[in-house]
TIMARLUM-237765 format. One line per 3 residues: number of its first residue (from 1); their letters; for each residue x, y, z of C-alpha. Coordinates in steps of 0.5 Angstrom, whole numbers. Example, Ala and Ser with C-alpha at 12.3 -4.5 7.8 and 13.67 -1.06 7.14 Angstrom:
! TIMARLUM-237765
1	AS	25/-9/16 | 27/-2/14;
! end
This chain:
! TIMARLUM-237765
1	XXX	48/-17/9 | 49/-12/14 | 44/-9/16;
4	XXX	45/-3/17 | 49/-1/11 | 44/3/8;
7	XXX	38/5/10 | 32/2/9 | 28/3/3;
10	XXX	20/5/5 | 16/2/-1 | 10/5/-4;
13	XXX	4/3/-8 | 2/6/-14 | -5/5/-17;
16	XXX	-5/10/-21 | -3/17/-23 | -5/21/-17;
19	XXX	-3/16/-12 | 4/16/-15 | 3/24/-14;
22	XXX	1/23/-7 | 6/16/-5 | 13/22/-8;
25	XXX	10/28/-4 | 9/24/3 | 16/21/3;
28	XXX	17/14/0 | 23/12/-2 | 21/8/-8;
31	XXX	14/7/-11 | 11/-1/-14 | 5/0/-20;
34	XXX	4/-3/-26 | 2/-3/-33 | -5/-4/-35;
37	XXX	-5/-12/-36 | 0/-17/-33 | -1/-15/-25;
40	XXX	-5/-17/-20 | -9/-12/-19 | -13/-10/-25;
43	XXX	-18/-7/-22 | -13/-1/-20 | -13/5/-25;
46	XXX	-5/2/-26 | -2/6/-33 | -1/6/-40;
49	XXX	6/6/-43 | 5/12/-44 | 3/14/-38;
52	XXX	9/10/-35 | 15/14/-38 | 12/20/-35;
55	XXX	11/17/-28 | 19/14/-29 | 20/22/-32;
58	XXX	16/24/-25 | 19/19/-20 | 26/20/-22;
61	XXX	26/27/-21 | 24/27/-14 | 30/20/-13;
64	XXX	24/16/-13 | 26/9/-16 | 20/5/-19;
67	XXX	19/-2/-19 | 13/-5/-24 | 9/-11/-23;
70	XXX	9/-17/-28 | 7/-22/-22 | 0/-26/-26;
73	XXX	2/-34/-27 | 1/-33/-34 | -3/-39/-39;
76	XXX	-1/-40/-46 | -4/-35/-50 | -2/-30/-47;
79	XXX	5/-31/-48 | 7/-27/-55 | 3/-21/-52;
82	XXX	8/-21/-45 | 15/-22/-49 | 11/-15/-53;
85	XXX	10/-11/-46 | 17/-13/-44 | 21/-11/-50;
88	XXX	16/-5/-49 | 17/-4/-42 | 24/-5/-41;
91	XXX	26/1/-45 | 22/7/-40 | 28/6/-35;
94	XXX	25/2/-29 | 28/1/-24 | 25/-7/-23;
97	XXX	21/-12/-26 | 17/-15/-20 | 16/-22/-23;
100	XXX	12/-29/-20 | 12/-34/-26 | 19/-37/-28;
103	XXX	16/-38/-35 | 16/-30/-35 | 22/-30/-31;
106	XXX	26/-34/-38 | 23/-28/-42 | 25/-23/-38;
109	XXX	33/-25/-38 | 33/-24/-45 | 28/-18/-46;
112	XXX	31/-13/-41 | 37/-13/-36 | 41/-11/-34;
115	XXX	35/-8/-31 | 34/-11/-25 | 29/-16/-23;
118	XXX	25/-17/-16 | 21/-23/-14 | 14/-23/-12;
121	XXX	11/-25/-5 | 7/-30/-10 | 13/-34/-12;
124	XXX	12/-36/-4 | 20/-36/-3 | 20/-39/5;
127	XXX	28/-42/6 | 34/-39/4 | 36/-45/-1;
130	XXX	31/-42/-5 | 33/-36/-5 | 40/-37/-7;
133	XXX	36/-41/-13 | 34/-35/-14 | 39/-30/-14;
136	XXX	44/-36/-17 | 39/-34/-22 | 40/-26/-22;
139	XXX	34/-24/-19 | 36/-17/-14 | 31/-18/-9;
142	XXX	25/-23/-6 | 19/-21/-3 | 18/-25/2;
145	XXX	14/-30/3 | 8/-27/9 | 8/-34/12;
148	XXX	15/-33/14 | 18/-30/21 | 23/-24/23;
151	XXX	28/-30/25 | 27/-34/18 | 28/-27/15;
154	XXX	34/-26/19 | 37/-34/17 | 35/-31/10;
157	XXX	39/-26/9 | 44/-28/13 | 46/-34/9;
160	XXX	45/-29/2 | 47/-23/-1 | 40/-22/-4;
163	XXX	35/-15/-2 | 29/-18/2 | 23/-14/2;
166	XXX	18/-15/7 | 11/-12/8 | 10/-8/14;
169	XXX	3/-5/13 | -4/-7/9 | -8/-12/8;
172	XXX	-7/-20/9 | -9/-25/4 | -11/-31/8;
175	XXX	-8/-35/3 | -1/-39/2 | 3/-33/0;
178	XXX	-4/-30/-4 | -5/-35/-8 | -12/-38/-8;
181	XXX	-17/-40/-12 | -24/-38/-8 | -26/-33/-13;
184	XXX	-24/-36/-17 | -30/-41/-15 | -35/-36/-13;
187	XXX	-34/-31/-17 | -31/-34/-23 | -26/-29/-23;
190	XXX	-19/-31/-23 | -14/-29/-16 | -8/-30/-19;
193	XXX	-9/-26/-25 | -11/-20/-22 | -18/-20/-20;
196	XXX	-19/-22/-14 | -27/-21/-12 | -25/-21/-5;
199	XXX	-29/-27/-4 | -26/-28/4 | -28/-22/6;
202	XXX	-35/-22/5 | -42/-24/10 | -42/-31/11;
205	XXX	-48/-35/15 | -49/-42/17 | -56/-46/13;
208	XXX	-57/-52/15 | -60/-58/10 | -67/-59/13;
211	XXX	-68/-51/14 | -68/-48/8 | -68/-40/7;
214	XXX	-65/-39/15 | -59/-37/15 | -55/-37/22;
217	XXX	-49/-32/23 | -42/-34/25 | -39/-29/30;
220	XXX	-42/-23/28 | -42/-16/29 | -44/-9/28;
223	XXX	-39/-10/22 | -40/-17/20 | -38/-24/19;
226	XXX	-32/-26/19 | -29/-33/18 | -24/-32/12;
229	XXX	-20/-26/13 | -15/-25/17 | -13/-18/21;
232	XXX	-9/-13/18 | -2/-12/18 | 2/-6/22;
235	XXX	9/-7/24 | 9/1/26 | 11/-2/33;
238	XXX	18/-6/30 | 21/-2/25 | 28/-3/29;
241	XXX	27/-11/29 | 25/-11/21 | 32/-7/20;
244	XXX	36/-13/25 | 33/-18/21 | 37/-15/15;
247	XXX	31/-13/12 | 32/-8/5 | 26/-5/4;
250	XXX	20/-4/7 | 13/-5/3 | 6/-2/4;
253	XXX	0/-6/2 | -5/-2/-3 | -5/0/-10;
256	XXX	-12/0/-9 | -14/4/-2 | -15/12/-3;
259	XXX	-10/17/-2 | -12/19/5 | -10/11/7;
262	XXX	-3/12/3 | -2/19/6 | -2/17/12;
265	XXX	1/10/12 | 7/14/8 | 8/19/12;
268	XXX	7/15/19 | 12/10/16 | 17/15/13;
271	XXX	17/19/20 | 19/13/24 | 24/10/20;
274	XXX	28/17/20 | 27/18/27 | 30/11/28;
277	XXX	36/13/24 | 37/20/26 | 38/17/34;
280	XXX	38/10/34 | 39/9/42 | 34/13/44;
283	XXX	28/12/39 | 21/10/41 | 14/10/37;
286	XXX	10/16/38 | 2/15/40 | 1/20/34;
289	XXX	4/15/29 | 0/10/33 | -7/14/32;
292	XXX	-6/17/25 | -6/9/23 | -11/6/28;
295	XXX	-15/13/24 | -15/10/17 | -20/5/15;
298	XXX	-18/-3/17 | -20/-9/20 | -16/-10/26;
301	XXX	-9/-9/26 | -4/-15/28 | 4/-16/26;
304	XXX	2/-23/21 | 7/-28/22 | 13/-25/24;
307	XXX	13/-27/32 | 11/-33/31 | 4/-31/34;
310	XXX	-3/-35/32 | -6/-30/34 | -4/-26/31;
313	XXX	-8/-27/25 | -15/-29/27 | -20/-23/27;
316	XXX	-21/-19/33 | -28/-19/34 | -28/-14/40;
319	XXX	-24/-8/36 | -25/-1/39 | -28/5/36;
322	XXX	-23/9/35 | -25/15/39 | -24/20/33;
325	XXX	-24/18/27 | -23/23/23 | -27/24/14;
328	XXX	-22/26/9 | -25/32/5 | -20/33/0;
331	XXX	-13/35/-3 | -10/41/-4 | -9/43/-12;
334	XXX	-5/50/-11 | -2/54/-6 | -6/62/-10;
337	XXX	-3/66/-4 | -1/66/3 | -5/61/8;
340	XXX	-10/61/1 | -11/54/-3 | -15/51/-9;
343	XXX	-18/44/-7 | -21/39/-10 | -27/37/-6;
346	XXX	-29/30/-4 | -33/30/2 | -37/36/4;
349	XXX	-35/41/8 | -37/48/11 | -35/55/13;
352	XXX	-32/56/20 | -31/49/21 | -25/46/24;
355	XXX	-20/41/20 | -14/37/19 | -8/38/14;
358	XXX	-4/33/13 | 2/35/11 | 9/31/10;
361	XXX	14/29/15 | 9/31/21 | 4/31/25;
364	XXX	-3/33/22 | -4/40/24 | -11/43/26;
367	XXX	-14/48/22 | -20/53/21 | -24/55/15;
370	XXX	-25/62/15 | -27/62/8 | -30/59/2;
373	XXX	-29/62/-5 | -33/58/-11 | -30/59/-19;
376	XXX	-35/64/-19 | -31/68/-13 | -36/68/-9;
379	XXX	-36/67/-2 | -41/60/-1 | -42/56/6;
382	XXX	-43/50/4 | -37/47/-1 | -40/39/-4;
385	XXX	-37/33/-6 | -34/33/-14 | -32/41/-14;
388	XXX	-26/45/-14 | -26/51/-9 | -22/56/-6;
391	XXX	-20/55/2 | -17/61/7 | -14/58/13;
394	XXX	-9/60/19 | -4/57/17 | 1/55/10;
397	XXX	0/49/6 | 3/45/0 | 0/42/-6;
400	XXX	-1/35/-5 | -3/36/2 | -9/32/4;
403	XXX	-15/37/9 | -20/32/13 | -25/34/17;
406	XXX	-25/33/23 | -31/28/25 | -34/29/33;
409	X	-34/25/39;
! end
């Protein structure tokens, strides 16, 4: 596959209606969500039926494709109801099904092609016989295993004609390509199937049997325990690397994270991938990409597996403050006039104070608020969390643009 051939696809999640909003507004190329059962993330506000023609309806206006995730390992039971959602869903005009388990995979051949079918991370796909099985088989693109490095992505796609799609920013999970059972154990609800309690993140603490009652801690620090998780992954340093390896599109982790995290990790992302493109030989990575991404909330950034770095995956337990780390405030709803926006408010903010906008395809642009109109047309000082208020500024802005405020040192 040559890697250069088309450039590559940025990935976006889509946990629901509004992040689908946000994800075609900041520049992503594609976007991954799913329907309200079926997906491994059922504890994000995901989409009815009815809701998925009109994010198909959205997305495509825009040249925005849609991949939707059907990757829970199935049981018996549910059988009947998925061959149902797949006849049902293989009539909105997706671009792809992101499936896991081959049993759905079987049902899948025969309820939607020739729509295309991507296989998910989780069916752990690390060497290229398995993915030419796969594409023997008809599937269009593997998600990479996480497990695997930038050499192995590069040995798979050149020995196949299949799309690879890679992660290249987000959470990690410290299991086998995600599969786990830990929640399973601890809070009886099951990984695999969408309702991961997180169980590798939370404060641990040692106790020892003839002590009963005193818990010692394991490396802790003011932000906790850690023992299970792993650092989060941001590849913003390596996008020319990820295209070498023939690398076809580039996944952003997150349907369940805010707008504020999938604004900026789009929009730096989408900057830097067509920065590369636009002069390949003289391309380097800006510090404000590296800024706006050390800004949104994470647990140490590192770059996985992809350099074969041990390391790289251990918590990083002297992770720096970050110098200025700014609040999101809230999201433009309506431009009502020259430097005059609605917005709804999620955070508090204040007259005469100075803000952040971020706006797509740039760096964010600071701001000043001159005034704050209620729905009642009243100038007010004070704007709270859950309302809707008017905002003169200096400058021009979009609806879908995202104000923060800007926290002092």
């Amino acid at each position: 596959m040559n890697a250069n051939a088309t450039k590559i696809e940025l990935l976006a999640p889509a946990g629901d209606f509004e992040k689908l909003e946000i994800a075609i507004h900041y520049g992503a190329d594609a976007v991954y969500l799913a329907g309200q059962d079926f997906s491994l993330r059922n504890f994000s506000g995901n989409f009815s039926i009815e809701e998925l023609h009109r994010a198909v309806k959205l997305a495509h206006a825009h040249g925005v494709k849609v991949y939707l995730a059907c990757n829970i390992y199935s049981r018996n039971f549910e059988q009947n109801a998925i061959i149902e959602f797949l006849k049902m869903v293989g009539e909105i005009g997706l671009d792809a099904v992101i499936i896991a388990d081959p049993g759905i995979f079987h049902e899948a051949r025969k309820c939607i092609l020739p729509m295309a079918i991507h296989l998910s991370t989780q069916a752990n796909t690390t060497n290229y016989n398995s993915v030419l099985f796969w594409q023997d088989l008809g599937v269009r693109r593997i998600n990479a295993a996480r497990e695997l490095s930038l050499e192995e992505i590069a040995q798979i796609a050149s020995h196949s004609m299949i799309e690879i799609e890679a992660f290249v920013h987000g959470a990690m999970c410290i299991s086998y390509s995600g599969r786990c059972l830990l929640s399973n154990f601890m809070a009886n609800r099951e990984s695999n199937r969408g309702y991961c309690a997180h169980a590798c993140r939370w404060k641990y603490a040692l106790a020892e049997e003839i002590r009963p009652g005193r818990y010692m801690p394991i490396m802790e620090d003011k932000r906790g325990t850690y023992i299970l998780h792993s650092r989060d992954l941001c590849m913003i340093e390596h996008i020319p690397p990820m295209i070498s390896a023939g690398i076809a599109s580039l996944k952003i982790e997150g349907r369940m994270k805010g707008i504020h995290y999938l604004a900026t990790s789009v929009n730096v992302y989408r900057q830097a991938i067509d920065s590369y493109y636009a002069d390949p030989a003289h391309y380097r990575v800006k510090t404000e990409w590296i800024n706006e991404l050390a800004a949104i909330n994470h647990r140490g950034y590192s770059t996985g597996f992809y350099f074969g770095e041990p390391d790289q995956q251990s918590p990083n337990f002297d992770m720096p403050a970050v110098d200025r780390e700014p609040i999101f405030a809230g999201k433009i709803t309506e431009r009502q006039a020259p430097q005059t926006v609605k917005i709804e408010v999620r955070n508090k903010i204040c007259l005469g104070e100075s803000i952040e906008v971020i706006s797509p395809r740039g760096p964010a642009r600071v701001d000043k608020i001159h005034d704050i109109i209620d729905l009642h047309h009243h100038s007010i000082p004070v704007a709270q969390p859950n309302s809707q208020v008017t905002l003169k500024l200096f400058h021009d802005y979009a609806p879908n643009d995202l104000i923060r405020r800007i926290a002092k040192k």
